[in-house]
C-alpha positions as CSV (number, residue, x, y, z in Angstrom):
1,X,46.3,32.5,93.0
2,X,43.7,33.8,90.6
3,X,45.4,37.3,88.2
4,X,44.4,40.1,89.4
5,X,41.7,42.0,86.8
6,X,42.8,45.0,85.3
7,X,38.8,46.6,85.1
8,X,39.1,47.4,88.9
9,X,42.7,49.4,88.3
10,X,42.7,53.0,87.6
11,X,43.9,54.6,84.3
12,X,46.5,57.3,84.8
13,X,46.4,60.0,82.2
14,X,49.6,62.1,82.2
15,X,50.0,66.0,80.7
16,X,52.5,68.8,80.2
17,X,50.1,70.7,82.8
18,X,51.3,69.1,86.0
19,X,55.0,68.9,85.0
20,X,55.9,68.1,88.6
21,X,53.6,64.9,88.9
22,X,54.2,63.9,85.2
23,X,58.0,64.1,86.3
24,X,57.7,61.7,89.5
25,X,55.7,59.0,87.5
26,X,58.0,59.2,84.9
27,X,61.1,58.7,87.0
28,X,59.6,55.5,88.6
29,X,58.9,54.3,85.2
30,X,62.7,55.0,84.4
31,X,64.3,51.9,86.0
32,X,64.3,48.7,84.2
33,X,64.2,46.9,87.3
34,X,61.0,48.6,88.6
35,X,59.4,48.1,85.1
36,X,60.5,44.3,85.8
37,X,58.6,44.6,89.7
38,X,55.7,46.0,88.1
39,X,55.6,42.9,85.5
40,X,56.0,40.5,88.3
41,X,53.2,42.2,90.2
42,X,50.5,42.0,87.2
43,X,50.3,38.6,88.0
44,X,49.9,38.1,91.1
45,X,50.6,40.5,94.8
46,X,54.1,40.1,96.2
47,X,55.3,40.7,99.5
48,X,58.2,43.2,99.8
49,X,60.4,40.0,101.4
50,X,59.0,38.1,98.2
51,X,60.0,40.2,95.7
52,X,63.9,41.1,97.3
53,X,64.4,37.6,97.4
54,X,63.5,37.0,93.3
55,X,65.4,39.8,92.6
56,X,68.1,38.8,94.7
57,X,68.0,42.6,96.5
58,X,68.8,43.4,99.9
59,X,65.5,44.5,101.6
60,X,66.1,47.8,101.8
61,X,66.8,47.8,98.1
62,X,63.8,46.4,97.4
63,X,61.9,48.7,100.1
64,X,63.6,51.9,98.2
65,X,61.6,50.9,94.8
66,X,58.7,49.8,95.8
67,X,58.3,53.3,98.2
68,X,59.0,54.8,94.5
69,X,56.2,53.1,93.0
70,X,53.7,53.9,95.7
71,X,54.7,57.4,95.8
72,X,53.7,57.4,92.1
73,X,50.3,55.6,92.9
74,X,51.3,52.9,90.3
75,X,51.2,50.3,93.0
76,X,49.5,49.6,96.7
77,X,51.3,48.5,99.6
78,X,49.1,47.1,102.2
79,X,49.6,45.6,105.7
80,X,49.1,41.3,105.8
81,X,49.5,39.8,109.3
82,X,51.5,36.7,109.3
83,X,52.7,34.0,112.0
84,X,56.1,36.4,112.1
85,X,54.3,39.5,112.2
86,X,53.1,41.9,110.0
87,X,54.1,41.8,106.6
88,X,53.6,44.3,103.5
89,X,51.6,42.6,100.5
90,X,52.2,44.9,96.9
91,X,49.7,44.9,94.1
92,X,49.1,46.8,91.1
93,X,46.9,49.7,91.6
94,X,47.2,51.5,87.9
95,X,46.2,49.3,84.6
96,X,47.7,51.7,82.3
97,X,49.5,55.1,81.8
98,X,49.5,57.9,78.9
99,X,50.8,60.9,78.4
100,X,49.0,63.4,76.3
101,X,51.4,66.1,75.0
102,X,48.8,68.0,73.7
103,X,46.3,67.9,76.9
104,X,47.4,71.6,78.2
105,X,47.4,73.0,74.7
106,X,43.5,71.7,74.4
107,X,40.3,74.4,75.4
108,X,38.7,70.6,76.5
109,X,40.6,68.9,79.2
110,X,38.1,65.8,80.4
111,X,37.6,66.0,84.2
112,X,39.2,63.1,85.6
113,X,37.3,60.0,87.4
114,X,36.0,60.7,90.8
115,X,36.7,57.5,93.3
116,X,34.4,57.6,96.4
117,X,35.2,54.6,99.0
118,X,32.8,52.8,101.1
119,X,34.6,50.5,103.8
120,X,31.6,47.8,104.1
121,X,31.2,47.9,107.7
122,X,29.6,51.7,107.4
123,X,26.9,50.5,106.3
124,X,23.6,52.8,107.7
125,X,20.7,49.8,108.1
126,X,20.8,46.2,108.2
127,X,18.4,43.2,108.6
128,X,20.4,39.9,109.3
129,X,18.9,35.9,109.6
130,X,21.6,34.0,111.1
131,X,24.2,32.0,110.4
132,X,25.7,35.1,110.1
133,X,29.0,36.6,111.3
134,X,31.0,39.9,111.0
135,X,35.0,39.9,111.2
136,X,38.0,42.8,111.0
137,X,41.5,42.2,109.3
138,X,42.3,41.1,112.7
139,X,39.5,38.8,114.6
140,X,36.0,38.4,114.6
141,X,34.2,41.1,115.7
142,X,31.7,39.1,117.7
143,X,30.3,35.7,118.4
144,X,29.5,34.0,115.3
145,X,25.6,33.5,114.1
146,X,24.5,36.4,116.9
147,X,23.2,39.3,114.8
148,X,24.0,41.5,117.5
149,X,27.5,41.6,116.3
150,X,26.6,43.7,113.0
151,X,24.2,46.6,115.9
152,X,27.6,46.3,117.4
153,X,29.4,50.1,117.6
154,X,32.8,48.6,116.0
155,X,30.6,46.9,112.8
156,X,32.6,50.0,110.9
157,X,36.2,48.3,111.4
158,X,34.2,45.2,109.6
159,X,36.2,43.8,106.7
160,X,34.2,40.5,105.9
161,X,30.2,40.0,106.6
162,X,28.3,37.4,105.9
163,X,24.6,36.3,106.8
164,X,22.3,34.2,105.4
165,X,19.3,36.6,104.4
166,X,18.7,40.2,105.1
167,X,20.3,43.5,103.5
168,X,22.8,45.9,104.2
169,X,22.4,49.2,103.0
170,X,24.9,52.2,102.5
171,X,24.3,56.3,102.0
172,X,26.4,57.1,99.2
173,X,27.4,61.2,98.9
174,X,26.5,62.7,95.5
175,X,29.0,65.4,96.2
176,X,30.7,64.0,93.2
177,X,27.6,63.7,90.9
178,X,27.3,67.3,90.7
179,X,30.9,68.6,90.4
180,X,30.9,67.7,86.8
181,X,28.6,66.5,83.5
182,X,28.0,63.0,84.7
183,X,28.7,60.4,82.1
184,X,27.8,57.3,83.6
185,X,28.4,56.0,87.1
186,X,30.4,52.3,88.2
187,X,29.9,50.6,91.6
188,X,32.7,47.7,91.6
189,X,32.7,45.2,95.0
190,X,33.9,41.8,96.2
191,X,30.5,39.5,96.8
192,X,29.5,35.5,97.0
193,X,27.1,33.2,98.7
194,X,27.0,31.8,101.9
195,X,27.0,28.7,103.2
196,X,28.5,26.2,106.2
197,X,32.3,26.7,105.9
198,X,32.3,27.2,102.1
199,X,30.8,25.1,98.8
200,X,31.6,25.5,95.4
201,X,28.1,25.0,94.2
202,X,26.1,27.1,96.1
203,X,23.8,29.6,93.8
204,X,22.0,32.4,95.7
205,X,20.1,35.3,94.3
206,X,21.7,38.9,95.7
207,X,19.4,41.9,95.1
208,X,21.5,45.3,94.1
209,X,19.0,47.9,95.0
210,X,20.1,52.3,94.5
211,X,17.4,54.4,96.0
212,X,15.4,51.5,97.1
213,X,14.4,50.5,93.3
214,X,15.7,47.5,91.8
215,X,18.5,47.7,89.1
216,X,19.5,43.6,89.1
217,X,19.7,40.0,90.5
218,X,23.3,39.0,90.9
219,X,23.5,35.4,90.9
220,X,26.2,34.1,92.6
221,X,27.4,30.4,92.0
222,X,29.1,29.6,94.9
223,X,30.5,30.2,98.1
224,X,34.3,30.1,97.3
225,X,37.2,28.0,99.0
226,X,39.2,24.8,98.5
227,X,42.6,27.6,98.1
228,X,43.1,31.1,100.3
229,X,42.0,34.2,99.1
230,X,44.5,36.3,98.0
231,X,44.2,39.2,100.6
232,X,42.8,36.6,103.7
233,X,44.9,37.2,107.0
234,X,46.5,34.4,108.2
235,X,44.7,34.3,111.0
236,X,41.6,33.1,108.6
237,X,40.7,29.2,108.4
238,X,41.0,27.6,105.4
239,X,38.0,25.7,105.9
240,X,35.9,28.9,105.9
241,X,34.7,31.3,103.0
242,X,38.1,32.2,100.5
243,X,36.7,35.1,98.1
244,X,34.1,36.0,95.9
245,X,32.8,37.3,92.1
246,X,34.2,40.7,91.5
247,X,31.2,42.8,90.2
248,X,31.1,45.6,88.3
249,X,27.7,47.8,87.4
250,X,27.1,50.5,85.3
251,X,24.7,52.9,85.8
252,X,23.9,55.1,82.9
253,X,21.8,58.2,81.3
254,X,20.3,54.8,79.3
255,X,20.2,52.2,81.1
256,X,22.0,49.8,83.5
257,X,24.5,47.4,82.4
258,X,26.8,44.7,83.9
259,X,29.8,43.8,81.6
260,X,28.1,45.5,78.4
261,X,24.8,43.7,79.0
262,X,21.7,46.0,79.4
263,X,20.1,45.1,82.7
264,X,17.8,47.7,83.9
265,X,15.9,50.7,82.0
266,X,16.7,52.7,85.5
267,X,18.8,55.5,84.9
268,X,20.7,58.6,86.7
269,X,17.8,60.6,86.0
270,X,15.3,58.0,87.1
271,X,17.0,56.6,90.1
272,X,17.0,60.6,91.6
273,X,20.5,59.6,92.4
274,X,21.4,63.9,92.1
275,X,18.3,64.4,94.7
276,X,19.5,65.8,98.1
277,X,23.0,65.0,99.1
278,X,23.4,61.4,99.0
279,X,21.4,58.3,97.9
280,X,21.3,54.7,99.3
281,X,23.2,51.3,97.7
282,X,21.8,48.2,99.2
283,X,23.0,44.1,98.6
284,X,19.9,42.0,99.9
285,X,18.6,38.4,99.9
286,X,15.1,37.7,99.8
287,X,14.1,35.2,102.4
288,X,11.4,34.4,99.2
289,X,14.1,34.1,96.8
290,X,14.3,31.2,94.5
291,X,18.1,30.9,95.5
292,X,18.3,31.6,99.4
293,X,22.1,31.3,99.5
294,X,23.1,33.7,101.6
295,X,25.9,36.7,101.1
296,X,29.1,37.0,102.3
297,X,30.6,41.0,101.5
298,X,34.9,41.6,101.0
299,X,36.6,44.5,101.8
300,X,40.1,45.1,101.2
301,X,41.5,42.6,103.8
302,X,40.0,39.8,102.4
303,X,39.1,38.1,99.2
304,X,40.7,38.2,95.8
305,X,40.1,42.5,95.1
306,X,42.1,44.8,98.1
307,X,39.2,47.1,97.8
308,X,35.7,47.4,99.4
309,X,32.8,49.2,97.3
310,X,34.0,51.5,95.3
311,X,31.9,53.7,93.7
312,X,33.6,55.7,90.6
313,X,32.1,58.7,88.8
314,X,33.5,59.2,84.8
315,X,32.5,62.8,83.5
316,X,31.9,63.6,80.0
């Protein structure tokens, strides 16, 4: 199982200003045998059965601190079908934790991150060639290669697509843009080629589009397999697509930038991403493309990341 990557967690910031919450993460923190859960979860999700049995706990023991650690939104606790029903998969959901005693005695207290989620089957448009398919955390959604599947009403409940050109294109809201002084903007998601069953050298060229202007070409290498993704139902053939690249893109008051590396003179300003009330985020493959290799999208049942797009807004 590949680690899980500490850029997509959230950083918790802790002050004497919300004693009550400061308090609860502090107590689940307390117990050396949580601190030793949260270790064993850094590198890889557990199941709740999983983890009992390492730390040779009864179930409900086990069940009690890992309800602790939710509560305090250090870790996730997510449904995962199995052969013996449904079973609950943990993962980390916080990459670090500080406490700044002097936060409430400050006239400056930075606004904290806003997180806006976009399951991937809301998208608001679409254009899909075939092969092409659409499936939930629980089946297919509708015959495979029909495009009719992705027109379909339940395309929402969608937590895999995949086609082989076309777009899909999202409204995000700017609510959040304009609740604070924007610093710079992230959009982190879950994304790989396509191809029949799955190939490890498969390039394909994935346009990233906001407003219908071009910020990048994200080339994939590959459509993943040959091991199961980490969030995959079981339900999912191994012979199929396993998980993607996790991307992450910056969007800036400078410029664009994917891990530090300028990629677009497009900006906030330029991209009218605080016009009106929302603005659109599109993945699409050129049928003209050098690299016609398709696109397969992961949302949080699927895939390596138990997220779908997440868009996050950091304030000055």
């Amino acid at each position: 199982m590949a680690e899980q990557n500490p850029i997509s967690k959230k950083e918790m910031t802790l002050s004497l200003s919300d004693i009550e919450h400061t308090a609860k993460i502090c107590r689940a923190l307390s117990s050396e045998t949580r601190l030793e859960i949260l270790r064993c979860l850094v590198g890889k999700p557990m199941t709740i059965s999983q983890l009992a049995e390492q730390f040779y706990l009864p179930i409900s023991s086990m069940s009690l601190h890992i309800n602790t650690l939710k509560d305090a939104g250090l870790i996730t606790v997510l449904p995962k079908p199995g052969i013996r029903g449904t079973r609950k998969l943990c993962g980390i959901s916080a990459a670090s934790v500080f406490l700044d005693l002097f936060a409430h005695e400050n006239r400056f207290v930075r606004k904290p991150p806003a997180y806006i989620y976009m399951p991937i089957g809301h998208y608001c448009n679409c254009e899909v060639t075939p092969p092409c398919g659409i499936a939930t955390a629980n089946s297919y959604l509708y015959e495979e290669d029909s495009p009719y599947g992705f027109y379909s009403t339940d395309h929402i409940n969608a937590s895999l697509l995949w086609l082989t050109s076309g777009f899909l294109e999202y409204q995000f809201s700017n609510e959040a843009l304009h609740t604070g002084e924007v610093d710079h903007i992230e959009f982190s998601f879950e994304i790989c080629s396509e191809a029949p069953g799955f190939n490890n050298d498969w390039p394909s060229d994935i346009c990233f589009e906001l407003n219908h202007r071009h910020i990048v070409t994200l080339h994939t290498q590959a459509d993943y397999g040959g091991r199961r993704g980490i969030y995959n139902p079981s339900w999912w053939n191994d012979s199929n697509t396993q998980f993607g690249e996790f991307k992450i893109i910056h969007i800036t008051h400078t410029g664009c930038y994917i891990n530090g590396q300028k990629v677009s003179d497009e900006t906030i300003e330029s991209l009218a991403l605080l016009n009106g009330y929302c603005f659109t985020f599109t993945l699409k493959v050129d049928a003209d493309s050098e690299h016609v290799g398709g696109m397969n999208l992961f949302g949080k049942f699927f895939g390596d990341y138990a997220q779908d797009i997440i868009m996050k807004v950091d304030y000055v």
